[in-house]
Every structure is written in structure tokens, then in C-alpha cells.
N, C-alpha and C positions, 0 to 999 in steps of 0.2 A: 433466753438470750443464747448467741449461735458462740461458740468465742473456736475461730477455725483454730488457734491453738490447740485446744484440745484434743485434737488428729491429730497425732505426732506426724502420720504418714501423708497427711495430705488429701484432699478429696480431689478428683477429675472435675474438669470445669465442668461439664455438664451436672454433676451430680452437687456442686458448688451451687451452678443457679439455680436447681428444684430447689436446695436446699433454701438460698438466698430470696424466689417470688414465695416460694411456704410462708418465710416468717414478711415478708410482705403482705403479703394476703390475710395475714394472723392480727398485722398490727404491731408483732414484738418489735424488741428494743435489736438492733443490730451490730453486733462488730464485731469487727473481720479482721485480720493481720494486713496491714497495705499490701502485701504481695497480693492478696485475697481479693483486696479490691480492684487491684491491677487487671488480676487474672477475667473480672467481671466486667470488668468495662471492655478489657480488648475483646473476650467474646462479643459483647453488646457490638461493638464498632464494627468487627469484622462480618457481624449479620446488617447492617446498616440499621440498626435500631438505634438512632445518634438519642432519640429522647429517656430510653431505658439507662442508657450509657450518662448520661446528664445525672439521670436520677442517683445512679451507684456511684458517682462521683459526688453528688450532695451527702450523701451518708455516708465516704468518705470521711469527705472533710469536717463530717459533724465527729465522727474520730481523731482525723489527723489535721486540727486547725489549719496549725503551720506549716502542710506540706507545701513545698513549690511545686512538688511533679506534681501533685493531686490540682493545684489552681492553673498548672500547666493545662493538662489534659483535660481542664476546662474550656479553656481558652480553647484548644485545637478543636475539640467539638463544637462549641461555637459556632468555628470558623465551617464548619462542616455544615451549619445550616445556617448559613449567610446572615449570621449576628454577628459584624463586624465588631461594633458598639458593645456589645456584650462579653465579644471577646477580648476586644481593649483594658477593660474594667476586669476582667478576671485574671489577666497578663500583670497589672498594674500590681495585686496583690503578691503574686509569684516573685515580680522584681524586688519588692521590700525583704522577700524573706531570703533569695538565691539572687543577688543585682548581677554574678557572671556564671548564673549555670547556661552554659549554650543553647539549650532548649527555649531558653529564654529569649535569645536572641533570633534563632530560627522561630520562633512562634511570629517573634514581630516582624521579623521581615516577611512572613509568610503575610500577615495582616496588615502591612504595604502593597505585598506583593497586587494584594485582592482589592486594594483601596489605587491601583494602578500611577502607586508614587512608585516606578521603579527606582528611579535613581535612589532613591532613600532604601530602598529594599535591599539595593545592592550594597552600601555604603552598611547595613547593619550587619550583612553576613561577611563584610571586614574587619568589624569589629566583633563577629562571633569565631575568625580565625584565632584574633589573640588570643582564646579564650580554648580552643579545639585541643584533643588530642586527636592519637592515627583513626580511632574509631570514630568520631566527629567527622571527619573531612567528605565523607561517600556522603552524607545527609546534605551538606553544604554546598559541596559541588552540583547535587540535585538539583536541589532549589535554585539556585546560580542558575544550571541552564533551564528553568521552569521560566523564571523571569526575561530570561534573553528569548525566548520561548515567545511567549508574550509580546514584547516588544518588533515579535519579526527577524529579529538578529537570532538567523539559525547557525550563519559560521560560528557565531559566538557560543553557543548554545550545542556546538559540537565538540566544541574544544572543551566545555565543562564535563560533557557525557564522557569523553575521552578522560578526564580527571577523574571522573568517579567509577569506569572499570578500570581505574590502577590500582585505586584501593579496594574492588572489589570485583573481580572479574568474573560473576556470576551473580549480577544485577540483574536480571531480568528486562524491569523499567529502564532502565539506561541503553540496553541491545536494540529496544524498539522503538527509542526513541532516537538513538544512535541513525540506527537506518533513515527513518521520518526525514531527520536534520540532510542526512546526506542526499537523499534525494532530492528535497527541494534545494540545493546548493550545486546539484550535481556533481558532488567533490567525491566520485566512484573510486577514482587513481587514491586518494587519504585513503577512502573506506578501506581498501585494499591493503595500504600500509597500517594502518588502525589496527585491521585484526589480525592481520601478521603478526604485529608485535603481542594482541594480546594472546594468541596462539603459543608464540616462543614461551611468555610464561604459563600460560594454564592450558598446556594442550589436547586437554578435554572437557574445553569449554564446547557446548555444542550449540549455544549462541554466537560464539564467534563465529566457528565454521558457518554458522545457517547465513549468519550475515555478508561473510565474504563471498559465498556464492550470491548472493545479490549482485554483491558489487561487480564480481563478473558478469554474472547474467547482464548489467548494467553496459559492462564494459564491448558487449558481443563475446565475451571470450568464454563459449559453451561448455567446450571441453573440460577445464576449471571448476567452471561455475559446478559443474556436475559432482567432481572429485570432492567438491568445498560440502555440496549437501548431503553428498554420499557419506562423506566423515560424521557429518553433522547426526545421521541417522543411524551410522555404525558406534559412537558413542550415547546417545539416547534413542531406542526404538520405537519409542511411544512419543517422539516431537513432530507431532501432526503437523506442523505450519512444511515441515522440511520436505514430508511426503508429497504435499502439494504442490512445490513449488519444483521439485527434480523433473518430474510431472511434465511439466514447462516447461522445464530445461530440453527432456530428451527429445520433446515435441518440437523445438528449433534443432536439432542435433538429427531430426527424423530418423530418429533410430525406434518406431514404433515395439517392436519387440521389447525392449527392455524396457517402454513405458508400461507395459500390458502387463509386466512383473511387477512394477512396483505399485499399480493398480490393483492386482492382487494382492500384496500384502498389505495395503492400505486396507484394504476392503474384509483381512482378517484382523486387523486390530483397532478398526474402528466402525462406526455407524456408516451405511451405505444411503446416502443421499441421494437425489438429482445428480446434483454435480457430478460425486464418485462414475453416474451411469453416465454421463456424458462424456468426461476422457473416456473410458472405456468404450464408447460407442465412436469417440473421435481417433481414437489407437487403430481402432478400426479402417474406417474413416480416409484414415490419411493413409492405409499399405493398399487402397482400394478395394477391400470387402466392402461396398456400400447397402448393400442388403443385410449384412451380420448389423454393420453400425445402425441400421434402420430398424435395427427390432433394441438395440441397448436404448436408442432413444426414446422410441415409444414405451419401455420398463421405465424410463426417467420421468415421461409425461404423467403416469398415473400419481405421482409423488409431486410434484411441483415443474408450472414451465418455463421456470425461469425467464420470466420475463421475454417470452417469445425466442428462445434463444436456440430449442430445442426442435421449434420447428425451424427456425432459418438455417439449423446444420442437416435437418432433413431435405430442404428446399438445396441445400450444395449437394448432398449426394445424389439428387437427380437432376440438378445443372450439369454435372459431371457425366451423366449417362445420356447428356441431349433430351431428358424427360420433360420438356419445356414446361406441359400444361401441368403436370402433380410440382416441379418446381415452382410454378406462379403461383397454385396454389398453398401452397406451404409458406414460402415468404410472403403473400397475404397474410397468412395465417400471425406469423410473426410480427408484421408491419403492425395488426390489430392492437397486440397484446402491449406494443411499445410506439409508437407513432413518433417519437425523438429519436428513434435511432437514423444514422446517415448510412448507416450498414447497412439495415435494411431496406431502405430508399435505393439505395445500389443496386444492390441485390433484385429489387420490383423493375428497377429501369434498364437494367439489363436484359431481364429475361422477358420483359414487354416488347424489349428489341430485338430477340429472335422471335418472337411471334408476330413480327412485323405490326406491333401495336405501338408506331414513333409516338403521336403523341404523347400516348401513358409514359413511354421513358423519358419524354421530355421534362415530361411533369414531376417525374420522380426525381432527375437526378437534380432538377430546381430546388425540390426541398429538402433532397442531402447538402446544396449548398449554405441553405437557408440555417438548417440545424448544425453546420460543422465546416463555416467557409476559412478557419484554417488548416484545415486540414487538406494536404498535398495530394493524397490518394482520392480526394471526392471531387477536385478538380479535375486531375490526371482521368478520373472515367467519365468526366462528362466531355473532356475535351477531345477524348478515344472517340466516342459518341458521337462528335459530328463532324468528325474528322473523316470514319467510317460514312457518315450521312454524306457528304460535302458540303456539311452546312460552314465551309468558312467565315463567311461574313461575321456570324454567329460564335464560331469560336475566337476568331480573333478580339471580340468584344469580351470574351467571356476570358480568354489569356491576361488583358490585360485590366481584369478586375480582382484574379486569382494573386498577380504580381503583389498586388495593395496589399496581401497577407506573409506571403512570405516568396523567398528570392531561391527556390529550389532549383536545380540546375534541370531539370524535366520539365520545367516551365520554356529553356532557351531552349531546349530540345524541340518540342510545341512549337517554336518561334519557327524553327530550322523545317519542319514538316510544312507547317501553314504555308511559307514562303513559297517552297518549292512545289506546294501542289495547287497554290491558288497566285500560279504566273510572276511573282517576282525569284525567279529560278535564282539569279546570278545573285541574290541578295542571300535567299537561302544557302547555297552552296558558299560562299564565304564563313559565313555565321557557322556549318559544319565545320568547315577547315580549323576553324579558332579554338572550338569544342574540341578536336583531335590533337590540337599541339598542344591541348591543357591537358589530356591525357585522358579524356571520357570515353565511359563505355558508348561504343556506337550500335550497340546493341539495344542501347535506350531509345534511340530511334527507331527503329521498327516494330519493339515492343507498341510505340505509338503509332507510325502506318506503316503495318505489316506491308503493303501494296508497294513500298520503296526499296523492297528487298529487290524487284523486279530494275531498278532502275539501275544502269548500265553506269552513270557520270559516278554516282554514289559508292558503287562497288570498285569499281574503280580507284578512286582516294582513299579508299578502305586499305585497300590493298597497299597502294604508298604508303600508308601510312604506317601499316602494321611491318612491312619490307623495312621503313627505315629506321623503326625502333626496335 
């Protein structure tokens, strides 16, 4: 018999459970001081051995009958391998011996939670407030927003996450779920005030920091959003998630240079992947080295192709060079490896339409509509497309099926183009004038037919316009 008493000093878990599968293995009689037991089951849990973890919690309790935690950490194991019923009946023991230890109370509403009685789930972690001290409340608030989680109430389920880094502002779980909430709510302007505050108190949380640069990056505001990851990175140097995402950041901010540094020190403190080679070849890429960025790609292809994504940044750096035919073939390449993308449908219908191959772009930019008809950009290039062609009749049909998705104001722009260059002029040129007193870039328009730069009426009301504001 093992009795860990008799270690004054204690043995290391690992050298606990040699000791612990020995006398299992042997057959002997077992027991352990509850710490002992404790210490074995969180090992067991933390390797997701949920059946080991069951077992050292039976022998347990063949020590400690009447523990509640012991019939507790039944229960949540259990719950861990979708024995509801099993977990119920082992809860039911734990209340007879502890009816207000909170665990108790958090076990059951977790075991509502699963049994999708929220209202009932919520109503017991009410009654495991009156029951909570300061330590209790971060477990509660959790669960709170686990279940509002659940139910699709993310406002709701923000506001808990915001409860549980008050009491603990260096939750991890709570930062990423924090973010999760905020994006699908789009509540960027909270996010911002969120971590502000929890900055004021813990300002070297480098979760908050990594978070609130989200929230800019969210908000367009680059310059921020930078400063936010930047901190985020000068208080932990090894928070991979920050490195990648500044990354981002500087790449809207095109300030390629000081992507290109913090590509390097990514790439000395952590594993160099595809991806790492792909900013790297895109740092590139975007100051115009397309030949440097063409050899970081190809270093990324032997490693993985990301799902065609390596060739179709190889197919833009010779879109960019007018290399039409190694472009088409490249975004072939691409289109192969992923045939859902609308990206690369583009990308094939474009450069079919410098090689004067219309139909293939006809074809392509059909089935970027097909895979992505909300989307504003896969409209806006097919309507470029035969705008360029003069296939009006065509676009006009195709404008007003892009509408049925969303009401982007480059869609009235489209309206104002089509008008003007397929004979209702004076219908067109009103519809401008209306777009100019709302205050729109007119710049939008020729992005769409360049050819109307040429026109005299157009430049013209430009000029009023811009004279009398």
C-alpha cells in the first residue's frame, strides 16, 4: 500500500502517476491523501484521458465516500463524455453532502446548459450567486456567457466576458471569446472602450492590447491598431497570434519595410511555414520586387500550397508585369487546387480578357458570381467587363440582379455609366449631378469607364462641383 503521506515532501505528478499505474498494474490496495487524488485526475483531464481520470476518481471515492469535490469531478467528467444521466446521478450525491458548495451549482447549470434548458441554466447560476465569493464570480460569469453563447445572444454573452476580465484580467478564454462576441455584433467602438478600461487597470495585459488592435484594425484606424499590437508584442515577445496580425496591419498601412522586420523576427522565434513565406514574398510583392517575391513563393510551394493561394499571388505578380500567358497560367493553376474561390474566377476572367479570350471571361466571372453574388467587388468586375466590352444590354441585366444583394453606392455609379454610354445621356448626367451633391467620390466613376474621363459634359460638373464646395 502507496500511503503519499509518507513523503513529507511530496512527489511530482509525473512521478505520482508511475507510482499510481505501478500499484495498478500490481493489483495493490490504494490511498492517496485527496490532494493526491486531485493532483491525478487533473493530470488524467489535462491529457484528455477523461476514462483514466473516472478511474482515479473511483478510487477516490473508495477513500473519500463523502467527498462532494470527489462526486463533483465526477459529474464534470461525465459531462466531458456526453453522460448526461450519469452525470446527473453523480451531482445528485455531491448535493446531499455540500446542497451550497457553488460547484455544485455550476456543475448543474453546466448539465442544463448541455441538456439545452437554458432558461433553467441561467436561473441556477442565480442561485449559485448567493452562494459565490470574489473567487467564484470569473467561473460564473464564464459559463453565463457559454450559455448566452449558445442561445446566439452574443450582445449578451459580451457583457458576461466583460464581467469575467473584471475579476480576472488575464483570462485568456474570455479575450478570445471577447473578440468572437464582438465581431459578430460588430460592437468595434465597446471593443475599444472594453479594453481601454481593462488596460487602465492591468496595463500589461497583452490580451487586451492584442484585442484592441482588432478593434481598430476593425474600425479602419491602422495607425492604432498597430501601436495596440505593437504593445501587445513589447509586453509578450513570444504572442505569436500579435506577430501575425501587425503583419496585416502594416500591409494596409503599406508600409512594406517594417512588415519585412517583423517577418524576420517572427521567423526567428518561431517555425517558418508556407504562410511566414508568403508575407515575406507578399512584403515583397507589394514595394514591386516581383521576381524576389517569385522565388519566396516558390520556397513556400515546396512546404504546402495553400490551397492554390501561392500560385494566384504568383499569377498577380505577372498580371502586374502584363505577363498575361505565365499569369493565366498560374491562376489556372490556382483555380485547380480550389474551384470555390470568386478570387480566382476573377482573376482567370480577367486575364482571359487581355488575351482576348471573351468568352472564357465571360465564363469565369459567371461563376464568381455564382460562388460569391454578395459580394460588391465580383459584381463591380464583371460589370467593368462589359462595360469595357459594350456589352450594355448585358450589364444592365446584370446591375439590376447585383441590386437584389446589396445597395452599394457603385452599383448608382454603374447606373450613371450605363445611362450615359448606352444613349439615355440626360438621364445619366442627372443621376451624376445627385451622386455629387451627396458628396461622392467622382472618381468612382471612371474607376468604372475610364473612357468618360475623355468626356467634356462630365469634366465639366466636376469642376462646378468641386469650385463650389
Amino acid at each position: 500500500m502507496y500511503d503519499y503521506n509518507d513523503n513529507p515532501e511530496g512527489l511530482n505528478v509525473k512521478d505520482l502517476v508511475l507510482q499510481y499505474e505501478g500499484m495498478l498494474a500490481k493489483g495493490s490496495s490504494i490511498f492517496l491523501d485527496s490532494d493526491a487524488f486531485q493532483d491525478l485526475i487533473d493530470y488524467y483531464e489535462d491529457q484528455y484521458e477523461y476514462p483514466k481520470a473516472l478511474q482515479a476518481i473511483e478510487h477516490a471515492l473508495v477513500n473519500y465516500p463523502f467527498s462532494a469535490v470527489f462526486h463533483i469531478r465526477k459529474a464534470q467528467l461525465l459531462l466531458e463524455e456526453d453522460r448526461i444521466d450519469d452525470a446527473n446521478a453523480a451531482l445528485h450525491i455531491a448535493k446531499l453532502y455540500e446542497p451550497t458548495n457553488v460547484d455544485v451549482f455550476l456543475t448543474e447549470a453546466e448539465i442544463l446548459h448541455q441538456s439545452e434548458d437554458y432558461k433553467a441554466a441561467l436561473k441556477m447560476l442565480e442561485s449559485a450567486m448567493l452562494y459565490a465569493d470574489g473567487n467564484d464570480l470569473e467561473d460564473i460569469y464564464l459559463l453565463e456567457a457559454s450559455i448566452f453563447e449558445s442561445q446566439e445572444d452574443y450582445e449578451s454573452s459580451f457583457q458576461s466576458l466583460v464581467k469575467v476580465l473584471e475579476q480576472n484580467p488575464s483570462n485568456e478564454m474570455a479575450y478570445s471569446r471577447l473578440w468572437m462576441c464582438m465581431e459578430l455584433t460588430e460592437s468595434y467602438e465597446e471593443g475599444v472602450e472594453v479594453s481601454l478600461k481593462i488596460i487602465d487597470r492591468a496595463p500589461y495585459s497583452y490580451w487586451a492590447w492584442y484585442n484592441l488592435g482588432h478593434a481598430y484594425m476593425q474600425l479602419g484606424l491602422y495607425e492604432k491598431a498597430f501601436e495596440a499590437y505593437d504593445y501587445s508584442i513589447v509586453i509578450n515577445e513570444d504572442f505569436e497570434f500579435a506577430y501575425r496580425d501587425v503583419i496585416a496591419c502594416l500591409f494596409r498601412l503599406e508600409n512594406y519595410e517594417l512588415a519585412k522586420r517583423y517577418v524576420q523576427d517572427y521567423k526567428d522565434l518561431f517555425d517558418t511555414d508556407a504562410e511566414v513565406l508568403l508575407w515575406e514574398g507578399e512584403c515583397h510583392e507589394y514595394s514591386g520586387e516581383y521576381e524576389k517575391a517569385r522565388s519566396f513563393y516558390a520556397d513556400a510551394m515546396k512546404i504546402d500550397s495553400l490551397e492554390g493561394r501561392l500560385h494566384y499571388r504568383m499569377g498577380v505578380t505577372y498580371a502586374n508585369e502584363e505577363n498575361w500567358r505565365l499569369a493565366q497560367r498560374a491562376f489556372e493553376k490556382a483555380y485547380d487546387q480550389n474551384k470555390d474561390s470568386e478570387e480566382y474566377c476573377i482573376a482567370l476572367a480577367e486575364v482571359y480578357n487581355q488575351l482576348d479570350e471573351v468568352q472564357l471571361a465571360y465564363s469565369f466571372f459567371k461563376k464568381a458570381i455564382v460562388i460569391s453574388p454578395e459580394e460588391t467587388i465580383t459584381w463591380i468586375s464583371y460589370l467593368e467587363f462589359l462595360i469595357d466590352e459594350e456589352d450594355f444590354e448585358t450589364a444592365i441585366e446584370a446591375l439590376s440582379d447585383a441590386r437584389r444583394y446589396n445597395t452599394d453606392v457603385l452599383f448608382d455609379f454603374c447606373e450613371v455609366a450605363l445611362n450615359i454610354l448606352s444613349g439615355s445621356r440626360k438621364e445619366g448626367i442627372l443621376q451624376f449631378m445627385l451622386l455629387l451633391e451627396n458628396g461622392e467620390d467622382y472618381q468612382k466613376l471612371y474607376d468604372l469607364a475610364p473612357d468618360l474621363e475623355k468626356d467634356l459634359e462630365i469634366s465639366t460638373l466636376i469642376h462646378s462641383y468641386r469650385n463650389k464646395n
